[in-house]
C-alpha positions in Angstrom: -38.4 -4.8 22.3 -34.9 -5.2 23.8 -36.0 -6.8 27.4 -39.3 -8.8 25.9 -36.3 -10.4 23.9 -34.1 -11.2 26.9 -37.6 -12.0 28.9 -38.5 -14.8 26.1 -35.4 -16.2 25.7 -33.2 -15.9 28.6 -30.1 -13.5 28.8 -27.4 -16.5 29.6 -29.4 -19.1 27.1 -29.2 -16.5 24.0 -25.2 -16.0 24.4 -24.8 -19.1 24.1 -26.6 -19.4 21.1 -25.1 -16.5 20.0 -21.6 -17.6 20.4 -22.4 -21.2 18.7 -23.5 -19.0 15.8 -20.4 -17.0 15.9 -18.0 -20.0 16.2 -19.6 -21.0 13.0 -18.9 -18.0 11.7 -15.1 -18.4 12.2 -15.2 -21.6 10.9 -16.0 -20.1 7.7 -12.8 -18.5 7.4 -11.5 -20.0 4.3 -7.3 -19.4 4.6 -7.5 -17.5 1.2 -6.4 -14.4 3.3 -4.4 -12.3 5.9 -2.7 -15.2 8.6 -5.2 -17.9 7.4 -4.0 -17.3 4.0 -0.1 -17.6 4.6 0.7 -14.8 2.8 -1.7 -15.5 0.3 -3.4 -11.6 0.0 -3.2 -9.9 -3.0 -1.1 -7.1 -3.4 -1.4 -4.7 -6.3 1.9 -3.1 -5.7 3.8 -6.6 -6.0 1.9 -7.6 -8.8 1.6 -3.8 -10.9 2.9 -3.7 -14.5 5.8 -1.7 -14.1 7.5 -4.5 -11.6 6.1 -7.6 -13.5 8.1 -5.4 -16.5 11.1 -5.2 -14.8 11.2 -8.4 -13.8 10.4 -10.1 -17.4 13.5 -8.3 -18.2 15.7 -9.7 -15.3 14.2 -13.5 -16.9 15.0 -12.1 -20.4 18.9 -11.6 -19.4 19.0 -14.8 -16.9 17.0 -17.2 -18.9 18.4 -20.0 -16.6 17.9 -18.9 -13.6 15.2 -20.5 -11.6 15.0 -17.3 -8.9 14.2 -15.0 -11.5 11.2 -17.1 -13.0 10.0 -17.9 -9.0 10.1 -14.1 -8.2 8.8 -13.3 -11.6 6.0 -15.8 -10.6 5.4 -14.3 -7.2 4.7 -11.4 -8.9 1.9 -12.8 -11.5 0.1 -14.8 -8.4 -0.1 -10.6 -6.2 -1.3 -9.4 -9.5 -4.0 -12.5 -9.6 -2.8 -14.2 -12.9 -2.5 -17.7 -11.9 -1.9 -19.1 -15.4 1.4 -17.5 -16.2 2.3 -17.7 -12.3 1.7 -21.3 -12.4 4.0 -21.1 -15.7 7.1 -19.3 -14.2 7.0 -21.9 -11.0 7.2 -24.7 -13.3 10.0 -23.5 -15.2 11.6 -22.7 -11.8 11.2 -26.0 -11.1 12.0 -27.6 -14.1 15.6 -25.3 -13.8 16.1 -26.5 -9.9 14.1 -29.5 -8.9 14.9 -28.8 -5.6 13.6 -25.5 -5.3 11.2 -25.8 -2.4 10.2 -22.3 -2.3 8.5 -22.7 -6.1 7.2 -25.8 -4.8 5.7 -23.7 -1.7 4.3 -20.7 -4.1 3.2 -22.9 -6.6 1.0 -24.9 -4.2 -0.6 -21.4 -3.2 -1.7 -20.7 -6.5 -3.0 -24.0 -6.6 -5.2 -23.0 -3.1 -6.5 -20.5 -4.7 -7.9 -22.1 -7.9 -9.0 -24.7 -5.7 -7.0 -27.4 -6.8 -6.4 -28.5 -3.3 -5.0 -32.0 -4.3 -2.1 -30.7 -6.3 -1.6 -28.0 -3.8 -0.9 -30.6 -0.9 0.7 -32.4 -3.7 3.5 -29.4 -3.5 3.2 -28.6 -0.1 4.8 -32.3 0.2 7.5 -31.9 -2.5 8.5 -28.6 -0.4 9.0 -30.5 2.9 10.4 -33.5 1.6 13.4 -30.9 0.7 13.6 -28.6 3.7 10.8 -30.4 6.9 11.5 -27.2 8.9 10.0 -25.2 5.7 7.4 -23.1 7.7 6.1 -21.4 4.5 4.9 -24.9 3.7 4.2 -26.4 6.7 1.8 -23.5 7.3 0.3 -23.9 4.0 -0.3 -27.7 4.4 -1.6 -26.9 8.1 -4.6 -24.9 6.7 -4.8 -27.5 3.9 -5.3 -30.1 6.8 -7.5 -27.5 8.9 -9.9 -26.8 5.9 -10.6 -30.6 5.6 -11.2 -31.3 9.2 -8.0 -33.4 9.4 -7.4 -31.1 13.1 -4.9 -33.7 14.5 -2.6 -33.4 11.1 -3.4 -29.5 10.9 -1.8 -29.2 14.7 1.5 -31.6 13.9 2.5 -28.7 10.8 1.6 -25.7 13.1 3.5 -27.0 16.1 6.2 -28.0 14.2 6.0 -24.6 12.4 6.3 -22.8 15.9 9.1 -25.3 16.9 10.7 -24.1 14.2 10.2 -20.1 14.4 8.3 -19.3 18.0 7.7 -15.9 16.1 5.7 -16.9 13.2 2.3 -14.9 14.2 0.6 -17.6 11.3 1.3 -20.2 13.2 -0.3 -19.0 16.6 -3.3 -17.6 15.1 -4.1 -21.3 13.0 -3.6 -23.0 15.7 -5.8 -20.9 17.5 -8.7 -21.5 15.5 -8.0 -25.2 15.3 -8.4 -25.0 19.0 -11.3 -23.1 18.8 -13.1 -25.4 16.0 -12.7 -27.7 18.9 -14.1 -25.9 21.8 -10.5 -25.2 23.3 -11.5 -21.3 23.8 -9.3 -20.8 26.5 -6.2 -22.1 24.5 -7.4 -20.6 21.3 -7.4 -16.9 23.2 -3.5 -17.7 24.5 -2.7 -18.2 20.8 -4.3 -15.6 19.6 -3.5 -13.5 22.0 0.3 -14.4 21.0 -0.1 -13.7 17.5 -1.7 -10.2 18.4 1.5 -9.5 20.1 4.0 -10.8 17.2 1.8 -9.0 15.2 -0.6 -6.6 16.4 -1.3 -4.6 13.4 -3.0 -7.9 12.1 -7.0 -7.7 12.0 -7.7 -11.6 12.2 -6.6 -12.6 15.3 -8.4 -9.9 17.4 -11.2 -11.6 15.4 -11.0 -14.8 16.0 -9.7 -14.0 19.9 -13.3 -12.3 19.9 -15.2 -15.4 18.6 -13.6 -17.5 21.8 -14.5 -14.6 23.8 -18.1 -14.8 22.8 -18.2 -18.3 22.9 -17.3 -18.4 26.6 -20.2 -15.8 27.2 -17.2 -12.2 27.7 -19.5 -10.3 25.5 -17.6 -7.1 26.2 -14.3 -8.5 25.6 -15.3 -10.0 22.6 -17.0 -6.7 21.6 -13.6 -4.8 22.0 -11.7 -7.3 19.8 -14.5 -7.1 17.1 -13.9 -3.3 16.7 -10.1 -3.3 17.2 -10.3 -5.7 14.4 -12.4 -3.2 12.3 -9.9 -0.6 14.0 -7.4 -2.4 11.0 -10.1 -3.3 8.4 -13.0 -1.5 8.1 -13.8 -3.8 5.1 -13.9 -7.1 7.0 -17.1 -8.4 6.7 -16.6 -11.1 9.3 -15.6 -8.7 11.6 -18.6 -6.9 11.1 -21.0 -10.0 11.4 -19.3 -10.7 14.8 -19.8 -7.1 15.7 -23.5 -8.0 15.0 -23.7 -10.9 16.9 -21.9 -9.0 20.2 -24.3 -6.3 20.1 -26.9 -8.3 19.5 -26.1 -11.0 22.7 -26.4 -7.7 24.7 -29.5 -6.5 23.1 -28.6 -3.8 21.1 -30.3 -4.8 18.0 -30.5 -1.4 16.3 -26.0 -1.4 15.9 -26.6 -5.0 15.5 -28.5 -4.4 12.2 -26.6 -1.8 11.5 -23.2 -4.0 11.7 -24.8 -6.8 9.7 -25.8 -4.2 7.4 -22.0 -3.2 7.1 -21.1 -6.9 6.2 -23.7 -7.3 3.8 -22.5 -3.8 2.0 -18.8 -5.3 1.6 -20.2 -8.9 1.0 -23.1 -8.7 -0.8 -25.4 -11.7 -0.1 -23.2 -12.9 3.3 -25.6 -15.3 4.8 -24.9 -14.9 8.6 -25.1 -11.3 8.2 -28.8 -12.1 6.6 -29.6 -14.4 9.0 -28.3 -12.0 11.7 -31.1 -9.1 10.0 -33.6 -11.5 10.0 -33.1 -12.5 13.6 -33.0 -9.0 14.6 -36.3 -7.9 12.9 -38.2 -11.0 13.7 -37.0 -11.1 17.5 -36.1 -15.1 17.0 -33.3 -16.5 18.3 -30.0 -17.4 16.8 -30.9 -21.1 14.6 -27.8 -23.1 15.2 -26.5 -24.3 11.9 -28.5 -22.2 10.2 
């Protein structure tokens, strides 16, 4: 089944496909997490009872103290409680209108309700106080990135690396806005540079992988796939790129299985189905699809 494949569609004319599919793939990547996110992953620890607890009682003995409601706030947004996060960085705010970190943590929150307006709306406030804010200019970067507006999203990343040359974020958005534009060797050299500023960090080995497949190194991108999964076993993307590697050189039976994997973390993950469905009916990757 493996060679009729290759024989019907061509070896050289299937990786390509393969890593069009995959760059789409990336693409997906919505900046709610890891380096995409700007430290916008959850952290249970942060956000546990006991230190929301002992902060509320710092707030109850500094009542005007904007720090202790923006810290306090921090807290509520790891825990996942945007309301009463959204409540502390207003107060912060209201205490210390200049307080461009609240502005910055609010307009997180804000990304991830999905109130995208009134998150740039912040991101703004914060760098109209401090420009060289790289918090913010990250966050507004992936804000820009997310829309499509690449040439805006690449002004706040390099000024962000202007600023702090060893901000891992920065290279590794960059990277995929180079990638999103078919940069792939410039996209590696970022990515590559965020792996080194911070190699314990799964998405960039992913997203060097998808540039990898995209200029047909199926073997590179293959080792950055499971180095990637090396750090996360639960990344689903990571897994769905697996897929697509071992599927551009023909080993469908770990290609199912690695969709399979995605589809276990991510119920319902559509490349991961349409990867399956490639792989059992033989077809070829449907660009766009």
């Amino acid at each position: 089944m493996v060679s009729s494949t290759r024989n019907r569609f061509g070896a050289m004319g299937r990786v390509a496909l393969l890593g069009s599919l995959a760059i789409a793939l990336a693409a997906c990547q919505s900046g709610g997490a890891g380096l995409s996110g700007s430290s916008s992953v959850l952290d249970p620890r942060a956000g546990s009872s006991v230190n929301i607890a002992s902060l509320t009682s710092v707030v109850e003995a500094n009542p005007n103290d904007p720090t202790a409601y923006n810290i306090r706030g921090t807290a509520y947004g790891q825990a996942g409680d945007n309301r009463r996060a959204l409540e502390d960085f207003d107060r912060a705010i209201q205490l210390n209108p200049r307080y461009y970190q609240a502005y910055a943590n609010r307009a997180l929150v804000y990304r991830r309700m999905g109130e995208l307006n009134a998150a740039l709306k912040d991101y703004n406030s914060a760098l109209a106080i401090d420009p060289s804010y790289d918090v913010a200019l990250i966050g507004r970067g992936n804000l820009f990135r997310q829309n499509g507006n690449y040439s805006r999203a690449l002004q706040d990343f390099n000024t962000a690396i202007r600023v702090d040359s060893s901000d891992a974020r920065a290279f590794h958005n960059r990277g995929l806005i180079y990638q999103a534009q078919g940069q792939h060797q410039r996209a590696i050299e970022d990515f590559a540079t965020a792996i080194g500023l911070g190699p314990n960090n799964p998405e960039p080995y992913n997203g060097r992988g998808v540039s990898y497949l995209a200029l047909n190194d199926i073997d590179s991108a293959l080792d950055d796939f499971n180095q990637a999964l090396a750090l996360n076993r639960s990344y689903a993307e990571a897994w769905a790129n697996r897929g697509l590697a071992l599927e551009a050189k023909g080993d469908l039976n770990k290609a199912r299985a690695a969709y399979n994997r995605a589809l276990t973390l991510q119920p319902g993950y559509a490349p991961a189905k349409e990867g399956i469905r490639r792989v059992d009916s033989g077809k070829p990757p449907i660009i766009g699809g």
